[in-house]
C-alpha positions, -999 to +999 in steps of 0.1 A: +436+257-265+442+294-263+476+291-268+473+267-295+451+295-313+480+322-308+510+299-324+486+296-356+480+329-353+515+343-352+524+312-378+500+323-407+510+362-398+546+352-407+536+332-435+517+361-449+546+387-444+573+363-457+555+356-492+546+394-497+581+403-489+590+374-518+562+390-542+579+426-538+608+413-549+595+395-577+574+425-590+605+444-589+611+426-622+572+437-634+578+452-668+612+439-678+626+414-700+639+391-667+605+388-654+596+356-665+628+344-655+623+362-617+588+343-613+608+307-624+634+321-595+605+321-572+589+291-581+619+272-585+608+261-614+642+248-630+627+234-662+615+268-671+646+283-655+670+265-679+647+272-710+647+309-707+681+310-697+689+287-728+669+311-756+685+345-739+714+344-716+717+381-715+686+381-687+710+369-661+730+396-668+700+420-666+700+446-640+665+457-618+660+492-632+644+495-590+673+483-571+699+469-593+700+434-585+696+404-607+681+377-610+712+352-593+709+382-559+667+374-562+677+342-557+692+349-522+672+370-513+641+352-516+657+321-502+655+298-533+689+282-530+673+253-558+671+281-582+706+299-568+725+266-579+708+262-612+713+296-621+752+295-614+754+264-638+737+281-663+764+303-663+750+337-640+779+355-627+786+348-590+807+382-586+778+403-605+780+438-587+748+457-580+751+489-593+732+507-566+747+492-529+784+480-552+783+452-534+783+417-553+759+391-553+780+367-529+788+402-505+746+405-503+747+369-493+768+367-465+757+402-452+736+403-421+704+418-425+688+434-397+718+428-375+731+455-354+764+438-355+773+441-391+806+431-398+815+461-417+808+499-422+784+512-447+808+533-467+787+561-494+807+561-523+810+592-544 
């Protein structure tokens, strides 16, 4: 029973710690013109997704004034391969490069995170 109690425990903790780490990500977009279009990422709420998209296609080229991604690298991030897909159909740009890390969207996506055993250097750029 005790053990039972620790795997819930440990399961809602992780829970909790994924979504807020979703929400940060989201709220990033607080305050700009994508951030309707970031909380449909999240959701996966393709309906919505496509409508926005449709009336202004400039927000998937919209850049986070906080860390320079876009919605398409939100996607990824937040793990919402649904919204990934529908956003490349709608026409977001798969080779989008982040202003802030130069890296592009699909780079971010294969890149380890956490990993001591990236596959490649950090390099600062000047």
């Amino acid at each position: 029973m005790r053990l039972e109690l620790i795997i819930i425990f440990y399961l809602v903790l992780f829970s909790i710690v994924g979504c807020a780490q979703e929400s940060s990500l989201v709220d990033a977009f607080k305050e700009t013109k994508a951030y309707d279009l970031a909380v449909a990422v999240a959701k996966e709420d393709l309906k919505r997704l496509k409508e926005l998209v449709t009336k202004d296609s400039t927000l998937l080229e919209f850049s986070n004034p906080l860390n320079g991604s876009n919605v398409l690298e939100l996607s990824i991030d937040i793990e919402k391969y649904k919204s990934f897909e529908k956003l490349l159909k709608l026409g977001a740009n798969a080779n989008y490069i982040n202003p802030q890390t130069k890296y592009s969207v699909l780079i971010n996506a294969i890149q380890p995170f956490g990993s001591q055993f990236e596959w490649r250097i950090r390099q600062s750029i000047c």
